[in-house]
Biotite code that builds the C-alpha atoms (Angstrom):
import biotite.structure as struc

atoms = struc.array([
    struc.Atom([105.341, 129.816, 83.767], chain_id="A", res_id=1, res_name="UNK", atom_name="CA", element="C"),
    struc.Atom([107.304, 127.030, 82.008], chain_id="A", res_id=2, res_name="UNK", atom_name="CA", element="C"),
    struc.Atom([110.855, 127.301, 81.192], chain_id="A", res_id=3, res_name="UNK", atom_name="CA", element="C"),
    struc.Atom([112.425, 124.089, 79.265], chain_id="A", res_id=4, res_name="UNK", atom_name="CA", element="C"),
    struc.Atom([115.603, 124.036, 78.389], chain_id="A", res_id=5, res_name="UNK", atom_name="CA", element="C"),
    struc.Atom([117.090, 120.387, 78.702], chain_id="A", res_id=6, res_name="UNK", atom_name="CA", element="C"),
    struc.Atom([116.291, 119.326, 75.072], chain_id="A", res_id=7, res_name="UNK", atom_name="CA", element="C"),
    struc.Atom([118.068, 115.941, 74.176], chain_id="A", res_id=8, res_name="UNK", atom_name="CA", element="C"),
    struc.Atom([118.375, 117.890, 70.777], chain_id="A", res_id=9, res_name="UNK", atom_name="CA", element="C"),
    struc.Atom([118.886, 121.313, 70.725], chain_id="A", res_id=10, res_name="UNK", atom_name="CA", element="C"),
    struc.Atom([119.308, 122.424, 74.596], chain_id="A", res_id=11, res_name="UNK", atom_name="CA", element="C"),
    struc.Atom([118.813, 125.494, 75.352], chain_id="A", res_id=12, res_name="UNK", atom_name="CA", element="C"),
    struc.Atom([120.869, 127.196, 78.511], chain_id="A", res_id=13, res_name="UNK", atom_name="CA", element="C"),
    struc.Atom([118.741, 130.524, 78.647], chain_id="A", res_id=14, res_name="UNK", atom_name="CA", element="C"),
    struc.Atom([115.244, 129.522, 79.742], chain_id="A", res_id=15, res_name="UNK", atom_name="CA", element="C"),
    struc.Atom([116.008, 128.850, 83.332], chain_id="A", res_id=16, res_name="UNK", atom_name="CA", element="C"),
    struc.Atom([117.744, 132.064, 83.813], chain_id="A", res_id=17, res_name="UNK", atom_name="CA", element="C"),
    struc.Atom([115.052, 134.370, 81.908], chain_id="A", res_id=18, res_name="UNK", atom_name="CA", element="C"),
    struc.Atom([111.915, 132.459, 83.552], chain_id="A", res_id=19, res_name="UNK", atom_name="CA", element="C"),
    struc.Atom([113.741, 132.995, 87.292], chain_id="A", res_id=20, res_name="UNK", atom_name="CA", element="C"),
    struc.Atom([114.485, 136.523, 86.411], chain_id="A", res_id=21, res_name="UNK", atom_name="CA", element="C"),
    struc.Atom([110.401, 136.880, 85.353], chain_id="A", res_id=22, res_name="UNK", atom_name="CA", element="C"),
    struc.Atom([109.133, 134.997, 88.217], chain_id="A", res_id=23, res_name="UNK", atom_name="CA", element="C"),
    struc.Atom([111.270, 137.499, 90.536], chain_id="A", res_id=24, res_name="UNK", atom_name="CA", element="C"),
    struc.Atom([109.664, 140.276, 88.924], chain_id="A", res_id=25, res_name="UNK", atom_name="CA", element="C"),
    struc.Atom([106.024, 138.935, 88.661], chain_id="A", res_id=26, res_name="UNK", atom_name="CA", element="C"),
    struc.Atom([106.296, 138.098, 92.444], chain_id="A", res_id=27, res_name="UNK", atom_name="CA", element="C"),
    struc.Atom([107.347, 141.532, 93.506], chain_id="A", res_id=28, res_name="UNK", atom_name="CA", element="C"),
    struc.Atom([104.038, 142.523, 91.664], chain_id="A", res_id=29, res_name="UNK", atom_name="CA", element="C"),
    struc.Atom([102.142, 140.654, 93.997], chain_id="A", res_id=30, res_name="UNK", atom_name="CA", element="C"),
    struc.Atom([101.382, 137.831, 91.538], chain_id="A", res_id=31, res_name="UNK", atom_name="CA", element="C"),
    struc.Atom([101.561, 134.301, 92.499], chain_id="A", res_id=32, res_name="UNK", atom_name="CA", element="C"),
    struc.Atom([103.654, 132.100, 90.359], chain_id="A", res_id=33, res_name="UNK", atom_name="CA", element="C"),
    struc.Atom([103.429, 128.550, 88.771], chain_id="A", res_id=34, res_name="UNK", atom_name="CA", element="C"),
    struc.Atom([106.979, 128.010, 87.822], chain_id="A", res_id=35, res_name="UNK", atom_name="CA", element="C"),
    struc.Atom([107.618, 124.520, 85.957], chain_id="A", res_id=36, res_name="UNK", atom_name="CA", element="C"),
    struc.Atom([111.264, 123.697, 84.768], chain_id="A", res_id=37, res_name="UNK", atom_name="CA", element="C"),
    struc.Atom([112.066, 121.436, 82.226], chain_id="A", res_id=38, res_name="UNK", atom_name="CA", element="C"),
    struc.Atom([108.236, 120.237, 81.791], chain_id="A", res_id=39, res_name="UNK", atom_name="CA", element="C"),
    struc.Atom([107.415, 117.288, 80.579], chain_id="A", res_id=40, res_name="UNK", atom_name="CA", element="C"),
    struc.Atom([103.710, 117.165, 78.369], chain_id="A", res_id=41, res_name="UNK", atom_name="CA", element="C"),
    struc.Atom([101.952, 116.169, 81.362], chain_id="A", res_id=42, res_name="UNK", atom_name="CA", element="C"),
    struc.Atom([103.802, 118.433, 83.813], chain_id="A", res_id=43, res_name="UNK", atom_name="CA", element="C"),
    struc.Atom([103.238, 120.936, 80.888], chain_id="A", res_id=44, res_name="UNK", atom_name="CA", element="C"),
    struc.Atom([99.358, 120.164, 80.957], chain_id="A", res_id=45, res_name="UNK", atom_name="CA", element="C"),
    struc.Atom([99.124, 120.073, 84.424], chain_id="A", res_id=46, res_name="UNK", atom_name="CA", element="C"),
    struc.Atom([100.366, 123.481, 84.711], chain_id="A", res_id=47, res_name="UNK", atom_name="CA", element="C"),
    struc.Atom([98.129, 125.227, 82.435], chain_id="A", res_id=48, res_name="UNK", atom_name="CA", element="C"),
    struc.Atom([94.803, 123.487, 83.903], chain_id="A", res_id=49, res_name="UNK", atom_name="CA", element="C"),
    struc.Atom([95.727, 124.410, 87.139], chain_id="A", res_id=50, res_name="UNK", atom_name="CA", element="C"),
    struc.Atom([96.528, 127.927, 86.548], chain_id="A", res_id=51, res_name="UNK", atom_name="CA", element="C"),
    struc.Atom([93.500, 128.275, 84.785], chain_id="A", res_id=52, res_name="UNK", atom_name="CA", element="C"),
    struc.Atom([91.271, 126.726, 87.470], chain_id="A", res_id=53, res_name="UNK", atom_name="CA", element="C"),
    struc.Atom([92.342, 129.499, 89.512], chain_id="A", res_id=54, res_name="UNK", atom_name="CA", element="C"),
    struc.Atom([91.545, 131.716, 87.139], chain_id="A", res_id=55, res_name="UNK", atom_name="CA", element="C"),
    struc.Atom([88.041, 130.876, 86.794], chain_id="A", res_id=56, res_name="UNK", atom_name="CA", element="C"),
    struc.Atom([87.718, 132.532, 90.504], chain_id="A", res_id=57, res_name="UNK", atom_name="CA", element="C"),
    struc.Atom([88.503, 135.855, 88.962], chain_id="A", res_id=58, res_name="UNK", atom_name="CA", element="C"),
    struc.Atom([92.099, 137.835, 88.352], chain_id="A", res_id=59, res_name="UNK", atom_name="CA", element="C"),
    struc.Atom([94.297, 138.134, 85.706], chain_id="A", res_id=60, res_name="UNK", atom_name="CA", element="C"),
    struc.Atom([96.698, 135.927, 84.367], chain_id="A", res_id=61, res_name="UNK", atom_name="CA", element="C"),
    struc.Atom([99.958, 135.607, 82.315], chain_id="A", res_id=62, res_name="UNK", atom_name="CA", element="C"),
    struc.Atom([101.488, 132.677, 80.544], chain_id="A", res_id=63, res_name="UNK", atom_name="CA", element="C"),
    struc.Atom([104.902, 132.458, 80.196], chain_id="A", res_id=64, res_name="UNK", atom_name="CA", element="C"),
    struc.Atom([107.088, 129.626, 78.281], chain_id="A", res_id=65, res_name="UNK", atom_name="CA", element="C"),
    struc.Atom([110.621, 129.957, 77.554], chain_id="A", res_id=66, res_name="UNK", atom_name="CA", element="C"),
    struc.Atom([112.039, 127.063, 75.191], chain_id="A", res_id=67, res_name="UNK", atom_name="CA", element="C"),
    struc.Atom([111.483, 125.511, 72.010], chain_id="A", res_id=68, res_name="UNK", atom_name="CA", element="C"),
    struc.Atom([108.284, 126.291, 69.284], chain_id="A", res_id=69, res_name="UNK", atom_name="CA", element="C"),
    struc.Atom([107.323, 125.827, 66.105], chain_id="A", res_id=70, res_name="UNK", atom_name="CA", element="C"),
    struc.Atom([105.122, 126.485, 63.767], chain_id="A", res_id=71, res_name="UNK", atom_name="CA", element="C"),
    struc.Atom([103.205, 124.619, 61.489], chain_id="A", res_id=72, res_name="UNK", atom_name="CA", element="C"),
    struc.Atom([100.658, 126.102, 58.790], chain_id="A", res_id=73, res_name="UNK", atom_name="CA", element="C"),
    struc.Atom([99.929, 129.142, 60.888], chain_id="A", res_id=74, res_name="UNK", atom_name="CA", element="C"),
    struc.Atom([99.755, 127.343, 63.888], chain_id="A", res_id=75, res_name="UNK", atom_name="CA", element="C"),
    struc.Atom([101.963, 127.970, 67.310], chain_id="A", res_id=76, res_name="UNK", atom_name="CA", element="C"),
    struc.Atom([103.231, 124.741, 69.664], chain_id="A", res_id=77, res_name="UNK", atom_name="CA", element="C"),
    struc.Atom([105.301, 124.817, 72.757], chain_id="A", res_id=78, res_name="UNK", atom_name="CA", element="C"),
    struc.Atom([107.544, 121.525, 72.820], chain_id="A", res_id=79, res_name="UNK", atom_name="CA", element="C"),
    struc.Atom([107.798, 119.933, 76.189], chain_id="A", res_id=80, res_name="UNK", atom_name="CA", element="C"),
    struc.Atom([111.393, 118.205, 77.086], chain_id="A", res_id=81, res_name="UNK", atom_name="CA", element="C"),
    struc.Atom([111.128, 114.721, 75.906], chain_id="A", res_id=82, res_name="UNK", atom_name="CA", element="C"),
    struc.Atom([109.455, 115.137, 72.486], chain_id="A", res_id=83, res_name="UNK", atom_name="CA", element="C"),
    struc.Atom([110.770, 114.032, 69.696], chain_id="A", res_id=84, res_name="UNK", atom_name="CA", element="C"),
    struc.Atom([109.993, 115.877, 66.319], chain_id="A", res_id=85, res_name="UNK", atom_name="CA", element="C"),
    struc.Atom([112.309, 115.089, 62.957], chain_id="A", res_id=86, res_name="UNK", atom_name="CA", element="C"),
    struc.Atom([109.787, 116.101, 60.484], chain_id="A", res_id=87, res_name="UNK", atom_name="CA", element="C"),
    struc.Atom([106.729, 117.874, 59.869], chain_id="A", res_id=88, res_name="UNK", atom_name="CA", element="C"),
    struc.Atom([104.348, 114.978, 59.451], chain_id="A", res_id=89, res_name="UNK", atom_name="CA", element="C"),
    struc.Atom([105.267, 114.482, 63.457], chain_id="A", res_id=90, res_name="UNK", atom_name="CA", element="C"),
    struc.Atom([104.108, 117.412, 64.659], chain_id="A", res_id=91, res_name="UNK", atom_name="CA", element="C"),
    struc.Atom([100.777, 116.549, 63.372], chain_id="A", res_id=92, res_name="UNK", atom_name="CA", element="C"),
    struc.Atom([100.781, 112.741, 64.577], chain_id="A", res_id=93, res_name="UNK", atom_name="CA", element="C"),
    struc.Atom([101.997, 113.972, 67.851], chain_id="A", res_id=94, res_name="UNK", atom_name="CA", element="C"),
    struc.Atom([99.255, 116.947, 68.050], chain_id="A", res_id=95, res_name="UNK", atom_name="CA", element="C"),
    struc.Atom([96.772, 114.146, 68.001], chain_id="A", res_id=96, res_name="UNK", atom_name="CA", element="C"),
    struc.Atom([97.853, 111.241, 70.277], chain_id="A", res_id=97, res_name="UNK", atom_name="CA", element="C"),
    struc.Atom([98.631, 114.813, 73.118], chain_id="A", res_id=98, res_name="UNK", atom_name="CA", element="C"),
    struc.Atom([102.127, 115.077, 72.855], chain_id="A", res_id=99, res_name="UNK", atom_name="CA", element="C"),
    struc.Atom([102.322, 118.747, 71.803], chain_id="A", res_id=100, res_name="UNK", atom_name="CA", element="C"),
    struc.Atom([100.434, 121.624, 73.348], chain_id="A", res_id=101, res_name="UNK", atom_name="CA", element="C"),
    struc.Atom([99.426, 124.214, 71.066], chain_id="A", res_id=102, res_name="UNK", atom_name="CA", element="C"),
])
């Protein structure tokens, strides 16, 4: 579960709220929860790998993310605080060097 909302452009003040308000629900499930707030790429990365190393043992899962997207010729990404798109060319630039998860 990621929930980013402090965007240097474009903040958003619902994630937090919506992702604690999910985690309290998934929790009273039974399910264990991987919360990151405000993730960075790596933090962002480093959540999904780990989440789906457990995984691999056998369960179900559910991703969450509550922030910014976009997409780009039929394609979804999840922006990570700290990135820094002004145009469409960047997306694709930052795609390749691992800035943006898709």
């Amino acid at each position: 579960m990621i929930d980013n909302g402090a965007y240097q452009s474009g903040p958003l003040k619902n994630p937090v709220n919506d992702a604690d308000d999910m985690s309290d629900a998934l929790r009273g499930l039974g399910f264990q929860v991987n919360k990151r707030t405000n993730a960075s790429q790596e933090e962002m990365e480093d959540a999904i790998f780990s989440s789906s190393q457990k995984l691999k043992m056998g369960g179900v899962g559910l991703f969450y993310f509550a922030g910014h997207g976009v997409q780009l010729s039929g394609r979804n990404y999840l922006i990570p605080v700290g990135a820094t798109i002004r145009v469409e060319r960047e997306v694709k630039w930052m795609l390749l060097n691992g800035f943006v998860l898709m």
